[in-house]
N, CA, C and O atoms as a DFTB+ gen file, in Angstrom:
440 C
 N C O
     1  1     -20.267      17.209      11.734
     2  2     -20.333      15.806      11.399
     3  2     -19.061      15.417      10.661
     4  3     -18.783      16.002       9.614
     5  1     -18.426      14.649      11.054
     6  2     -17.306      13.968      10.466
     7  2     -17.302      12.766      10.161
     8  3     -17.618      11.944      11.020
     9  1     -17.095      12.528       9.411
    10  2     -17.106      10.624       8.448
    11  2     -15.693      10.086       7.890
    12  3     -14.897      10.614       7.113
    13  1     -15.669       9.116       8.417
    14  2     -14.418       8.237       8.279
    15  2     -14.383       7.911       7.206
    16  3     -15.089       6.909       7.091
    17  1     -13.751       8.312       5.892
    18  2     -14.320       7.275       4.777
    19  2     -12.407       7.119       4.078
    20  3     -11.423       7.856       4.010
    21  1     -12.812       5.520       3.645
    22  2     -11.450       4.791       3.628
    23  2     -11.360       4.819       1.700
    24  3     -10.279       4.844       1.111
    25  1     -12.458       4.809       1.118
    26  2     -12.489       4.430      -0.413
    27  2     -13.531       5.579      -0.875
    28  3     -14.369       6.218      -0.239
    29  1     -13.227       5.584      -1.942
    30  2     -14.222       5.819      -2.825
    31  2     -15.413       5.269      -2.666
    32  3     -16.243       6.073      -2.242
    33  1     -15.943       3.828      -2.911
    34  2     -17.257       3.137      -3.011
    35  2     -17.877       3.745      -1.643
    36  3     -18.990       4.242      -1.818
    37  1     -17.477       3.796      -0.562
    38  2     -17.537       4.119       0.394
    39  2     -18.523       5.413       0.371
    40  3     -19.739       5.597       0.439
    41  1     -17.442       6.152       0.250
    42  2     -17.833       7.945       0.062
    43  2     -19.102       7.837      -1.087
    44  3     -20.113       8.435      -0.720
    45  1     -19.178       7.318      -2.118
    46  2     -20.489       7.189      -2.806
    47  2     -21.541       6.549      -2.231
    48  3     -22.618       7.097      -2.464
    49  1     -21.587       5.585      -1.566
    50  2     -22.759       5.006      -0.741
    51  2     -23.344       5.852       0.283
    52  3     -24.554       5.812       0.505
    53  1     -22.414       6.755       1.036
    54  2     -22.562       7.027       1.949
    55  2     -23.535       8.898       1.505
    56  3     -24.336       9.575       2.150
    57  1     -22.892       9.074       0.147
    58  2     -23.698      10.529      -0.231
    59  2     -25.062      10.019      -1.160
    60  3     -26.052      10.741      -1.271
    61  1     -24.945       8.513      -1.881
    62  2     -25.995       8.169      -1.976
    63  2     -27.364       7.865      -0.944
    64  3     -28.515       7.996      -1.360
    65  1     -27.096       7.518       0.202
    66  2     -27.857       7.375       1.388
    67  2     -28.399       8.448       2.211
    68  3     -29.378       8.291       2.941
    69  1     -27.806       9.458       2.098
    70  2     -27.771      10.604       2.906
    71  2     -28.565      11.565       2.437
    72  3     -27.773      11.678       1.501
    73  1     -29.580      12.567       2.135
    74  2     -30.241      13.710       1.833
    75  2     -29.509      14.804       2.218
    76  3     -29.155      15.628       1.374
    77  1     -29.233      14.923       3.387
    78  2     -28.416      16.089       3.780
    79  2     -27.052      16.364       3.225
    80  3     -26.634      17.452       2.830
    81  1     -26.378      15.145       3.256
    82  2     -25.291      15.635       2.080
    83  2     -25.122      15.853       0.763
    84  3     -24.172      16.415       0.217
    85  1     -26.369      15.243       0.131
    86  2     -26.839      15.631      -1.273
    87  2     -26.900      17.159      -1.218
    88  3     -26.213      17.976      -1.832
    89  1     -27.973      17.364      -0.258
    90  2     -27.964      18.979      -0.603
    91  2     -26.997      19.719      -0.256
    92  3     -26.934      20.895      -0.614
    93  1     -25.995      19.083       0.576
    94  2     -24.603      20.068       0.898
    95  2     -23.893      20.077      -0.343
    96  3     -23.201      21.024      -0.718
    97  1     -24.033      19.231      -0.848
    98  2     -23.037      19.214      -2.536
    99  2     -23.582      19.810      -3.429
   100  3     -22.952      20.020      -4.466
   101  1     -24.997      20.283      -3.274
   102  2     -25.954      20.982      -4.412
   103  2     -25.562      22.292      -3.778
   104  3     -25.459      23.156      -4.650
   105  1     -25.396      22.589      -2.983
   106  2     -25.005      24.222      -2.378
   107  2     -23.838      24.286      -2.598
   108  3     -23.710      24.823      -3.698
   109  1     -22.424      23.923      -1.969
   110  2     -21.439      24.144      -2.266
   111  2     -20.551      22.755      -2.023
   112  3     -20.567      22.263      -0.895
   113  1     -19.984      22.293      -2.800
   114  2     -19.234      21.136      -3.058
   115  2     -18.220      20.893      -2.388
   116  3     -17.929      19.764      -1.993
   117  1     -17.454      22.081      -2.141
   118  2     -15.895      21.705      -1.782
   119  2     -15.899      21.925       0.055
   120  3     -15.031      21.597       0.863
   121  1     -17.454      22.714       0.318
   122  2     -17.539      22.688       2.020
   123  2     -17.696      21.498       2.223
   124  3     -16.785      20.920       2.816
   125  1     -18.903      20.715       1.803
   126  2     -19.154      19.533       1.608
   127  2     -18.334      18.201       1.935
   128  3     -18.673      17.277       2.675
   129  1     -17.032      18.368       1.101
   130  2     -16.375      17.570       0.796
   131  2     -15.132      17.662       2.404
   132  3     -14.550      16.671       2.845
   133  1     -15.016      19.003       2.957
   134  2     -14.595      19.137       3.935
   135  2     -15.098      18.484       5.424
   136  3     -14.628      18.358       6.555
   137  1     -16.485      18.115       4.626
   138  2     -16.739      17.284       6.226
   139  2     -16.143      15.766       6.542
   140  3     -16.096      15.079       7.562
   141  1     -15.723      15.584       5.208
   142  2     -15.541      13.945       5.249
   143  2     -13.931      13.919       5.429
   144  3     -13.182      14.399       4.578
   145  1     -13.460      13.288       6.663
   146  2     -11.862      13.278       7.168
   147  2     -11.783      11.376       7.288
   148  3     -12.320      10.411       7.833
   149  1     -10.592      11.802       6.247
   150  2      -9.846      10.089       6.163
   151  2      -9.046       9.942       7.494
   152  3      -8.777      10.963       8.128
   153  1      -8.658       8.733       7.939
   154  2      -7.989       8.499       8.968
   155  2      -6.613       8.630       9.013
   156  3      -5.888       7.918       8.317
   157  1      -6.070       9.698       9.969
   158  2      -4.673      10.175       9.928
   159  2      -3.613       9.039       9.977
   160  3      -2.482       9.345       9.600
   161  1      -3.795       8.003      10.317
   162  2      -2.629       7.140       9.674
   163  2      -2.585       6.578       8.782
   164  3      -1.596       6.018       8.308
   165  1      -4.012       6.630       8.235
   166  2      -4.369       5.776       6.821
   167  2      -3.495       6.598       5.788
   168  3      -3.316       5.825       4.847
   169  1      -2.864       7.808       5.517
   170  2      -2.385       8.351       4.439
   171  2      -1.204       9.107       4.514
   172  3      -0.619       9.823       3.701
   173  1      -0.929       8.695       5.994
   174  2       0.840       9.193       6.565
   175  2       1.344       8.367       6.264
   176  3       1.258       7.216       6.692
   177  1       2.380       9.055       4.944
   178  2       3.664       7.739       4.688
   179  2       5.103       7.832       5.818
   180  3       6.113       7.132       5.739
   181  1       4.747       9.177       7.097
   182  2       5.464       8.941       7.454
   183  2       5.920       7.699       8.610
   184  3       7.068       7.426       8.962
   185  1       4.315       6.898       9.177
   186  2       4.225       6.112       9.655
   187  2       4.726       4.807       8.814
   188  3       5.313       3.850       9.319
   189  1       4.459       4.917       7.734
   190  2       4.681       3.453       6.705
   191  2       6.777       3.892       6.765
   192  3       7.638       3.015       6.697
   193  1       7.061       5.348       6.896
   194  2       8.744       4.725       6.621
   195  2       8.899       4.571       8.219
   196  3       9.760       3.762       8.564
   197  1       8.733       4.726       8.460
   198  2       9.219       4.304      10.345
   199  2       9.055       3.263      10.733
   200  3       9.484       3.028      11.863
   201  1       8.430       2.276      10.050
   202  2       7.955       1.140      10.403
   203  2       8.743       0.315       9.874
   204  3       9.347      -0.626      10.389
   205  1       8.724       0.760       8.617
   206  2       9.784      -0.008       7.508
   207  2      11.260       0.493       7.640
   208  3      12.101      -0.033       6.911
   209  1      11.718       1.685       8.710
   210  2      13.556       1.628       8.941
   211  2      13.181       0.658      10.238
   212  3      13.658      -0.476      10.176
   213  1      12.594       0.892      11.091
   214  2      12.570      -0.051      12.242
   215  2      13.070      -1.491      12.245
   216  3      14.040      -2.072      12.733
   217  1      11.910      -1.868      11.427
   218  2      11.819      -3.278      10.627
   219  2      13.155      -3.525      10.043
   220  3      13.713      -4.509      10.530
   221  1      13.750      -2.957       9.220
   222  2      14.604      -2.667       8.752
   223  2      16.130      -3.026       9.803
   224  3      17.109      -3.715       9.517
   225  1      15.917      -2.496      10.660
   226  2      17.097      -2.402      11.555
   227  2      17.088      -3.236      12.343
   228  3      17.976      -3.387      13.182
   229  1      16.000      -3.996      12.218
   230  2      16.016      -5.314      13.061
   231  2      16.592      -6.136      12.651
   232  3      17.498      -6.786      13.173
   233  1      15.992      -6.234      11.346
   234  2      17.310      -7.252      10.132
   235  2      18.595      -7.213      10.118
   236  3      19.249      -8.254      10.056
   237  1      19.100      -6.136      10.166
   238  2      20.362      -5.531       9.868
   239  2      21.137      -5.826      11.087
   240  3      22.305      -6.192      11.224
   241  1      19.850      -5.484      12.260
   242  2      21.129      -5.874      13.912
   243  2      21.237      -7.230      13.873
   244  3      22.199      -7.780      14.409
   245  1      20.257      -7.942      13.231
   246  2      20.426      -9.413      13.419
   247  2      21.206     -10.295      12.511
   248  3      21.474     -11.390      13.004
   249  1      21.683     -10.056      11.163
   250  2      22.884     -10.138      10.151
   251  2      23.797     -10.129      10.867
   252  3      24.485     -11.131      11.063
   253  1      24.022      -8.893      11.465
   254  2      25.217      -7.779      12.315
   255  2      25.461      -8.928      13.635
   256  3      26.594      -9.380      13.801
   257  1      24.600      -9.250      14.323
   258  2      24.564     -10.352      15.492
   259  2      25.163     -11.715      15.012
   260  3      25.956     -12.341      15.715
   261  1      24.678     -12.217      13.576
   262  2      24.842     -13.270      13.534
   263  2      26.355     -13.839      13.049
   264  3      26.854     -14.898      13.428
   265  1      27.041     -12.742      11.991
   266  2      28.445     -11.945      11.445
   267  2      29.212     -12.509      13.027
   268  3      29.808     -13.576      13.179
   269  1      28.964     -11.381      14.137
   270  2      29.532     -11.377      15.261
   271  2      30.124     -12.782      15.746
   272  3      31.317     -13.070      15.842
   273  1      28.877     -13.693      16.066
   274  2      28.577     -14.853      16.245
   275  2      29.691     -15.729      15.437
   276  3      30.613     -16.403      15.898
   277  1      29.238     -15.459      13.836
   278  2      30.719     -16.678      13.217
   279  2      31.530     -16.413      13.601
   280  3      32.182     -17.345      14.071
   281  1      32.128     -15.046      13.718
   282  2      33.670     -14.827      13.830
   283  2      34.080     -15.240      15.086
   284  3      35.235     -15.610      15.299
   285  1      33.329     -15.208      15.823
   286  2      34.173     -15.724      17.174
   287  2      33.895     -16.590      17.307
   288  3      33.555     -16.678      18.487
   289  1      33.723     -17.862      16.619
   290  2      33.332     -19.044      16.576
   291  2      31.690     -19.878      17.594
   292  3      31.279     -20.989      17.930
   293  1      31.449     -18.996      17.653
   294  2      30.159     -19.192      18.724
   295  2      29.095     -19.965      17.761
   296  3      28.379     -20.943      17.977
   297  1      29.236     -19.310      16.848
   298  2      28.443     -20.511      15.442
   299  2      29.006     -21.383      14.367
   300  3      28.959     -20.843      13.262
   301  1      29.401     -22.295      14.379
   302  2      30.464     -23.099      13.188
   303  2      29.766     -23.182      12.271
   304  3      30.522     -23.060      11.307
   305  1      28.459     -23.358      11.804
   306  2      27.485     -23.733      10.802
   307  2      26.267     -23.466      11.193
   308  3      25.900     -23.261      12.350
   309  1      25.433     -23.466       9.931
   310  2      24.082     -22.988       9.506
   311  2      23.126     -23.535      10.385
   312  3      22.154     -22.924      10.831
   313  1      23.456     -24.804      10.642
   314  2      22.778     -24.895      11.840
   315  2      22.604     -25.029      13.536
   316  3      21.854     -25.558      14.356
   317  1      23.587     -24.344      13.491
   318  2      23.255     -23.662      14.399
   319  2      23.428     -22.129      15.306
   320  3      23.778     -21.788      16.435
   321  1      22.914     -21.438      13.952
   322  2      22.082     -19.979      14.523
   323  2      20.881     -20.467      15.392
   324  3      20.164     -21.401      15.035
   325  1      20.699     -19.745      16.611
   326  2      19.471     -19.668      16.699
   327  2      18.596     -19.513      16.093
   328  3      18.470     -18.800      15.097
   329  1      17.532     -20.449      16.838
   330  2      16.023     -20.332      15.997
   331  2      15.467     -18.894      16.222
   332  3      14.872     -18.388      15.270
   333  1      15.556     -18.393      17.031
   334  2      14.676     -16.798      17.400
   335  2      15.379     -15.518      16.271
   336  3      14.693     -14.793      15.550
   337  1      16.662     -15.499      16.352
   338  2      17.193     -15.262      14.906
   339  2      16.384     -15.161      13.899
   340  3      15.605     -14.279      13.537
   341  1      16.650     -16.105      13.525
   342  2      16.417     -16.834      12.060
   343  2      14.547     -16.268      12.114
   344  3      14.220     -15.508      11.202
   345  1      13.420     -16.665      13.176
   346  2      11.913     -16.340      13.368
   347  2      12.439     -14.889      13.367
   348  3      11.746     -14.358      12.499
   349  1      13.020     -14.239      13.704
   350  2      12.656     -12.502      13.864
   351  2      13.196     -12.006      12.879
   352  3      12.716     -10.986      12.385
   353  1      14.237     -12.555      12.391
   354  2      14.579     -11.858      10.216
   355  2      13.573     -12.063       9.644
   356  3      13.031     -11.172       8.990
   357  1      12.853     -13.829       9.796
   358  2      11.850     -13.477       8.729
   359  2      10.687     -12.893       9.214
   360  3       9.788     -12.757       8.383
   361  1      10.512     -12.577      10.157
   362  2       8.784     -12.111      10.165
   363  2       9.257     -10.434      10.103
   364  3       8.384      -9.574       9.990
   365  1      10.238     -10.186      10.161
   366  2      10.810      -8.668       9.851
   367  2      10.845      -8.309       8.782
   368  3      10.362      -7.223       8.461
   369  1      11.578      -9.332       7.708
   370  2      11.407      -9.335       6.612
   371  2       9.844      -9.388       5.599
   372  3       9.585      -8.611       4.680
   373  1       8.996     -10.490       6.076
   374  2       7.781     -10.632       6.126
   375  2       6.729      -9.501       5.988
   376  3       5.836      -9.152       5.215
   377  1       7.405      -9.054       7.340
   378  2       6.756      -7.388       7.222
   379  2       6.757      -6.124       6.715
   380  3       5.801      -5.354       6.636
   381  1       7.869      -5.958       6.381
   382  2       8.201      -5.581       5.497
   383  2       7.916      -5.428       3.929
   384  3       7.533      -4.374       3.422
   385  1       8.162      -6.671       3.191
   386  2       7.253      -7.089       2.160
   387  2       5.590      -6.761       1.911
   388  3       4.981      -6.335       0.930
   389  1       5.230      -7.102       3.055
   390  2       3.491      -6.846       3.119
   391  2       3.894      -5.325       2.908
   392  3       4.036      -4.948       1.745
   393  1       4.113      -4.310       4.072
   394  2       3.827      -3.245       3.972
   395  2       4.326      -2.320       2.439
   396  3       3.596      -1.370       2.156
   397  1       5.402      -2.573       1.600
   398  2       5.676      -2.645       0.369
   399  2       5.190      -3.099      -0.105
   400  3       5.417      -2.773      -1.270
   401  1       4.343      -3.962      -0.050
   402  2       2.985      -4.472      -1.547
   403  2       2.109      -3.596      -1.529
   404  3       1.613      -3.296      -0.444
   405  1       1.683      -2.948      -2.729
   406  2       0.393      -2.441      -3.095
   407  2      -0.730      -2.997      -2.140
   408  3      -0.449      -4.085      -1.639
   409  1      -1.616      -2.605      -1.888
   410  2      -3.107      -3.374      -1.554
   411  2      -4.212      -2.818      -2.831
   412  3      -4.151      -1.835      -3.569
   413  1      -5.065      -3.754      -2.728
   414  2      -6.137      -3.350      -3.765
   415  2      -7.683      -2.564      -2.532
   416  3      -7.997      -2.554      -1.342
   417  1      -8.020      -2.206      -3.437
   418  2      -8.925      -1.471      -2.553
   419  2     -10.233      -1.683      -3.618
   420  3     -10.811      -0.680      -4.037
   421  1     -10.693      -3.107      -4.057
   422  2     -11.247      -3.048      -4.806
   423  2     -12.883      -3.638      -4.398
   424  3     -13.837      -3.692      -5.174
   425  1     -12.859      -4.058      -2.905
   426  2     -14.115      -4.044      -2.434
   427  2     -14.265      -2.789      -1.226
   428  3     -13.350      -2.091      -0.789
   429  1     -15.674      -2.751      -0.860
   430  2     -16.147      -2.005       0.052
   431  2     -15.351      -2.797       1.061
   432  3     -15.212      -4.011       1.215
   433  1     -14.815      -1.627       1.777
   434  2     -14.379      -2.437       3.456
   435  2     -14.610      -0.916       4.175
   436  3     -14.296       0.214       3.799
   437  1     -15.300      -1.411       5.372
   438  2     -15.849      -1.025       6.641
   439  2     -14.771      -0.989       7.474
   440  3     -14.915      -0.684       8.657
């Protein structure tokens, strides 16, 4: 038996509800505790940096694009970079930010 469990509150509801895992923790605790597997991307930071150089390099090609752009006069002024530009820095950026904020984990979530 394997159980997905994302929190704490979680993992307590779930050994509060259960008889059989009560008594697996009254026998031996740490087998017990081996049945319950968190979700492999939920706690790989190596997915969170890959996401965030990606992200990352999207910004950077698009600075790098836009640099290009003044110098050869293809853009005289601010306005007029492209709009798709300008939408894909920020939602890169955007994303970025989110995935660098803390989250709270302070209700039950399913």
């Amino acid at each position: 038996m394997q159980n997905k469990i994302r929190s704490f509150n979680q993992f307590k509801t779930v050994l509060e509800k259960d008889p059989e895992i009560q008594e697996d923790f009254k026998k031996n605790p740490v087998d017990a505790i081996k049945k319950f597997q968190s979700e492999p991307w939920f706690n790989d930071k190596l997915i969170y940096r890959l996401v965030v150089l990606f992200l990352g390099i999207i910004v950077l090609t698009i600075c790098v694009g836009v640099i290009i752009l003044t110098s050869q006069n293809v853009i005289n002024k601010d306005f007029n970079v492209p709009d798709i530009l300008i939408a894909t820095a920020s939602t890169a950026i955007g994303a970025i930010a989110g995935l660098l904020t803390p989250s709270s984990n302070n209700g039950d979530q399913d």
